[in-house]
N, C-alpha and C positions, 0 to 999 in steps of 0.2 A: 504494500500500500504506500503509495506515493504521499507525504505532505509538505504543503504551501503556504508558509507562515508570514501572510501580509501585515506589515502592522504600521501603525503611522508615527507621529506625533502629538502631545498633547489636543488630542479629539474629543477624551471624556466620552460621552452619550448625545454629541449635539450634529448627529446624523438623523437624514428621515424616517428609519424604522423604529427609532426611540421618539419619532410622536412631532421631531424637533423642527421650523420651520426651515429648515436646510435642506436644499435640493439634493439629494443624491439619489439619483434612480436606479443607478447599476446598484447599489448598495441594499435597495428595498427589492429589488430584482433577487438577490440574492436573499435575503431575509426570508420570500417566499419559497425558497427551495434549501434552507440551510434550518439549525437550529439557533435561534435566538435567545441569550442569557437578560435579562430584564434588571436583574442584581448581581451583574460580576464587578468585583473589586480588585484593585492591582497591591503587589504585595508594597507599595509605597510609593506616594504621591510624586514620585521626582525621577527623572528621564534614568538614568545607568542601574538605581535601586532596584527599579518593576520589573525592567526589561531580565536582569538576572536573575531575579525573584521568580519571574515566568519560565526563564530559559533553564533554570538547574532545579527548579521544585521545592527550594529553600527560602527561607526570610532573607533577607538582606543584610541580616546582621550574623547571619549563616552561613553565608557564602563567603562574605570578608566585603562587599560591597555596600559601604556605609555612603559613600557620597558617589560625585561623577569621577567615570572613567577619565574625561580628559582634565579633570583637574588633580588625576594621579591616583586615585582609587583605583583596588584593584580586586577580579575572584581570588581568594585562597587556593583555586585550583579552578584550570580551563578546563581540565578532560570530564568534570561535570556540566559541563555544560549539554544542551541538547543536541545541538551539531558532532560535537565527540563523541556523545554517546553513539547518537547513530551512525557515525563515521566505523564506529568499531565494530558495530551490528550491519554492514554489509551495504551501508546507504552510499549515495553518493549527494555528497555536500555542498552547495551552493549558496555567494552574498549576492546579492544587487540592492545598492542602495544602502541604507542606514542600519550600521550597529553600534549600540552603545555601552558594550561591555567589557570594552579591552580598548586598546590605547597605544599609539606609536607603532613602529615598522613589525609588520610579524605577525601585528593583531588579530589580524584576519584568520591566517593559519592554525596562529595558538588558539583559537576557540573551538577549530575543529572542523572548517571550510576545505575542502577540497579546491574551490573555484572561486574565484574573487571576481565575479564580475564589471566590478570599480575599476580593477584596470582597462575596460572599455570603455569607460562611460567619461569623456570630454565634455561633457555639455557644465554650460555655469550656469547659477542661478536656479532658485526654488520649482518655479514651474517646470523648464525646461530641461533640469539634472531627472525631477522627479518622472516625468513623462519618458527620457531615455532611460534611465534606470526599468519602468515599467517593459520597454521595449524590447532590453537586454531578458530581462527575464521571459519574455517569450517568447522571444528567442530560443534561451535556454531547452525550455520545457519542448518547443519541437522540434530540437535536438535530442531527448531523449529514447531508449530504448524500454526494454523491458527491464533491466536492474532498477530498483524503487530508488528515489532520490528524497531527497529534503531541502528546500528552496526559502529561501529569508527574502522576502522582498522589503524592504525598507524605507518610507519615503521621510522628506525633512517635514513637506505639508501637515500638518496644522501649525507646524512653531512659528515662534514670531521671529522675524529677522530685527534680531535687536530691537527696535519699540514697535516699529508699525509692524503686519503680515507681507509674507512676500509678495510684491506686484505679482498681478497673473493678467491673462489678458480676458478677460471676463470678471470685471470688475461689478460690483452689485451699489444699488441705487440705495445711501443710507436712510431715506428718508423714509422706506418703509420698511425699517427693520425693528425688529426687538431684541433690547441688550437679553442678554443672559439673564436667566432669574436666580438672584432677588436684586440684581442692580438696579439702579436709579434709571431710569427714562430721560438721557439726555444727548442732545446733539453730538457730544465725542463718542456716547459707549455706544449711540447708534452705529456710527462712523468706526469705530473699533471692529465690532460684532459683525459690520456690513464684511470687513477685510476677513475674519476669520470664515465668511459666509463662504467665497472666493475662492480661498485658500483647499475649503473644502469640496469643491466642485473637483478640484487638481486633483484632489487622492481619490474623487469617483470614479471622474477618466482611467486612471490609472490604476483602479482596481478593474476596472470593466475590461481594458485590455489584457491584465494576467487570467481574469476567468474565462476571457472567449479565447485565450491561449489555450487554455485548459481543453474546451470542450474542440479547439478543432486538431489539436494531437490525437485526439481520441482517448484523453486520460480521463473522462469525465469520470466514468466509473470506478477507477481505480486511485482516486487523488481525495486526502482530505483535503479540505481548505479552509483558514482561519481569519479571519478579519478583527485583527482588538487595534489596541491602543497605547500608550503606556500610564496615562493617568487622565487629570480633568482636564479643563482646556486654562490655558494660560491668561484665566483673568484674575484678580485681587479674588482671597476667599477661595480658590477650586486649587487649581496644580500649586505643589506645595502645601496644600494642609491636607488634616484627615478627615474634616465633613467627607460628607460623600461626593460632595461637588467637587472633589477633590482627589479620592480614591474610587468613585466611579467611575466605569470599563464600559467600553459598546466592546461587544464579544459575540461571534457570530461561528459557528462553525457546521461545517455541511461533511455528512460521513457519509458517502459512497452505501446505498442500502437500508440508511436510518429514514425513519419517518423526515418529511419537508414539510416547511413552513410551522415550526414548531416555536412554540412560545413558554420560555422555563421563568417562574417567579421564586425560585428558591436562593438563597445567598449560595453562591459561589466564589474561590479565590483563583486568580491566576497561577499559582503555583498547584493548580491541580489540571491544568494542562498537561504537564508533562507523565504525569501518572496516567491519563486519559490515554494518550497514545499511546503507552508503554501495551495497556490492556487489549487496545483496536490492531495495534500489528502483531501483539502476541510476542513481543521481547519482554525476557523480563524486567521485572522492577531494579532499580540499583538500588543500595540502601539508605542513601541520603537523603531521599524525595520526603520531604512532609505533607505536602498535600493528599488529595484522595482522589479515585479517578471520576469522572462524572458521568460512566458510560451508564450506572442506573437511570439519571435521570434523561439520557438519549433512547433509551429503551423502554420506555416508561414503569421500570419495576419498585421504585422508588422515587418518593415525593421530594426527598431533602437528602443530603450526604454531608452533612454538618449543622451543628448547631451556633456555631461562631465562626469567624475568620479574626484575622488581625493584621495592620499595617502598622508602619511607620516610615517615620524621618530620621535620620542621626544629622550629615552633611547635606546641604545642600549647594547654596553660593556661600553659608555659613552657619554656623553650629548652631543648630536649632532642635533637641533631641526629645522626640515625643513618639509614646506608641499610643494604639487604639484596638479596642476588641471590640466588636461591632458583632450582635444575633440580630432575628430577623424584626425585633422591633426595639433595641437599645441598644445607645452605645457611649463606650467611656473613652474619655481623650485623658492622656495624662503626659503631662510635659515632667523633664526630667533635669533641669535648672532652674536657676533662680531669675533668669531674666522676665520681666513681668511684661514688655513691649513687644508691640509686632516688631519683626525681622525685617525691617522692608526691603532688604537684598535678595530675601528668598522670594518677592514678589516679582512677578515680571513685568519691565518698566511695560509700557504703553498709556494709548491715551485715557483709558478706564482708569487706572492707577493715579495718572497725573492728576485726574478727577478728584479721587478720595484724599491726594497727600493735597489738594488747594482746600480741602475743607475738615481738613484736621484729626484724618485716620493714625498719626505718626502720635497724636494726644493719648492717643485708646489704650487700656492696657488688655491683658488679656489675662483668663483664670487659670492656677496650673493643674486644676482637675475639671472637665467638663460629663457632665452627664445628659444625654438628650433622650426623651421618650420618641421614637421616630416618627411611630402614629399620629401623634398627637404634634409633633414638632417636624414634619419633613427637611424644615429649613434648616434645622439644629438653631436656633436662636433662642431657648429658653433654657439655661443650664439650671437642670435640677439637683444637684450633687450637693445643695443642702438644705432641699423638702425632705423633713421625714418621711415624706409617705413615698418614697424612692432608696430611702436609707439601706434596706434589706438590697436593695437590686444594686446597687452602689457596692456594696459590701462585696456582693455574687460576681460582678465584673472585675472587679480588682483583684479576686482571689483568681478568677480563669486570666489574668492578664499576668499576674504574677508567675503563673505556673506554666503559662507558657514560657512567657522568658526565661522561667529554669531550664525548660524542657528544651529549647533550644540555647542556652549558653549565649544570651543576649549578655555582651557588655556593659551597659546601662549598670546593671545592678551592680559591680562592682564600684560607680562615680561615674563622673565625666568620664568621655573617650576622647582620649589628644588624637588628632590627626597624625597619619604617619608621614614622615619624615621628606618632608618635599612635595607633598601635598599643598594645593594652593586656596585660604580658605579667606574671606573677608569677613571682615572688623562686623560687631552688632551692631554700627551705628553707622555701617555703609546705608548707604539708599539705594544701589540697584546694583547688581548683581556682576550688571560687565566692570563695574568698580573692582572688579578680581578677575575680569573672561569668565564671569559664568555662563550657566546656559541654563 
């Protein structure tokens, strides 16, 4: 069984088949022939963290990926990764386009790539790298034989290039857009929102051309295919925190034989990916993996296949260290210093942002324990963590948050985590992010 791991950037769930007024029709195209997760979550809200979290089956604090890769963060070990794995399981292994897990000459290799397809791809610029990049990969695919492969297609599309999205040539009219919710309704987040509108049309294209790659090799049958993300989208509040605006996932995956047009409302984590596939090709499990596989709920033998997940942050543009365990209707945020202010370097500059800091978000402090009822609060804006009448449920979250970080040797519990040694981190009292080259 062939699989085809498209994944974008900061996209979050602000695609059409999550409801959202965003044009993507190959994407809702696919939606009715794939299965659709409604509540998938990345194993933490920030670009190098998820994407490892997804690719090896472990937390982030697991793997040894506490921040970003190009700011010198690194895995404890590449041959967990999914591409190694299946490099050794008889696959052949394929990049085109964006990987955020390793860093500098080799990177590629060391993860576990047979094929670098970057070394073809000349093209500059957002749109036009991501459209070749697409091209390269289907290429690729009808290039293939009968030996099963594993394919990364990677685009940069949804990130922002530095404050505004990347031009593209189908630019959207902000006047009749709607910011993000719960932002404010005004003329820049219109004009923000309008660009990441845009930006998301680029990664429809260029999902539509890997899937009709697909269907005219003749792989249709024999190809998973995966469509996620790596976290929210990059506005103040989503990418970078742990609301769900923030660790919410569009996740979409279509298995060759499974029921289509499938619709799943149970909490899922992206690090049960990789146990998914280990179960659908029939290789076994490695022993790292924490997640669990989700092929019950493709089969429909099973309603739910956990009771919690959990995310976090350690690094991002700068030490901001907070976990969260999230069930299917509460969830506890817990920060793991003393600073009481928002981070504004972990925020990604644009024109939303510049919004909030002219009216006095940099004032706000924030709590270091949050409790939300989700039913009752979707937005998370009413911390309950000190109503009595949430005191038991409070208690119940921090003892399973607790025990997971034992259970995975999260360094948190030991104190602070100093960066390693030539890592590059910015000051608290940066204000955005490329003040260090972040991303």
């Amino acid at each position: 069984m062939n699989i085809v791991y498209f994944h974008t950037h900061d996209t979050g769930r602000y695609i059409q088949p999550y409801g959202y007024a965003v044009p993507t029709p190959h994407l809702q195209s696919f939606a009715e022939e794939a299965a659709l997760f409604r509540q998938a979550f990345c194993a933490g809200p920030t670009c190098s963290p998820s994407r490892s979290g997804l690719l090896t089956g472990m937390a982030p604090h697991s793997n040894g990926m506490l921040g970003l890769a190009h700011r010198g963060f690194r895995l404890n070990d590449c041959s967990q990764h999914l591409a190694s794995f299946l490099a050794r399981n008889g696959y052949e292994t394929a990049l085109s386009g964006v990987q955020h897990e390793n860093h500098g000459a080799g990177a590629v290799n060391e993860l576990g790539y047979k094929q670098n397809l970057n070394l073809l791809n000349e093209a500059r610029g957002g749109e036009v790298r991501d459209l070749q990049t697409a091209r390269l990969a289907a290429e690729f695919i009808g290039k293939q034989g009968d030996a099963p492969f594993f394919l990364t297609v990677g685009l940069h599309n949804t990130h922002r290039a530095e404050f505004d999205f990347p031009q593209t040539s189908r630019p959207v009219d902000s006047r009749y857009v709607m910011p993000p919710h719960p932002m404010y309704d005004t003329a820049a987040n219109r004009k923000d929102m309008a660009g990441f509108i845009a930006s998301a049309a680029v990664v429809d294209e260029c999902f539509g051309i890997v899937r009709q790659a697909i269907k005219d090799a003749g792989k249709w049958d024999d190809t998973i295919l995966i469509f996620t993300t790596d976290h929210g989208i990059p506005f103040p509040r989503m990418k970078c925190y742990l609301y769900d605006t923030g660790i919410g996932v569009s996740l979409m995956m279509r298995v060759p034989g499974r029921r289509e047009g499938l619709v799943i409302d149970t909490i899922v984590s992206q690090i049960d990916l990789f146990p998914t596939l280990c179960e659908i090709t029939g290789i076994a499990q490695p022993d790292w993996l924490q997640g669990c596989s989700l092929v019950p709920l493709l089969d429909g033998s099973a309603s739910e296949v956990r009771s919690e997940l959990f995310s976090e942050v350690t690094y991002h543009a700068a030490y901001e260290p907070m976990r969260c365990v999230r069930t299917e209707r509460y969830k506890l945020i817990r920060f793991y210093d003393d600073h009481d202010q928002i981070v504004m370097s972990n925020m990604d500059n644009g024109l939303s942002k510049q919004f909030l800091m002219q009216h006095g978000i940099r004032e706000r402090s924030r709590s270091k324990d949050m409790l939300f009822d989700l039913y009752l609060d979707p937005v998370e804006r009413e911390n309950m963590i000190d109503d009595p009448a949430y005191a038991s449920m409070a208690a119940d979250l921090a003892a399973r948050l607790e025990s997971w970080m034992r259970r995975t040797d999260d360094p948190l519990l030991q104190g602070s985590v100093p960066a390693p040694e030539g890592v590059r981190v910015n000051s608290l009292d940066s204000l955005h992010p490329n003040n260090g080259a972040g991303h």
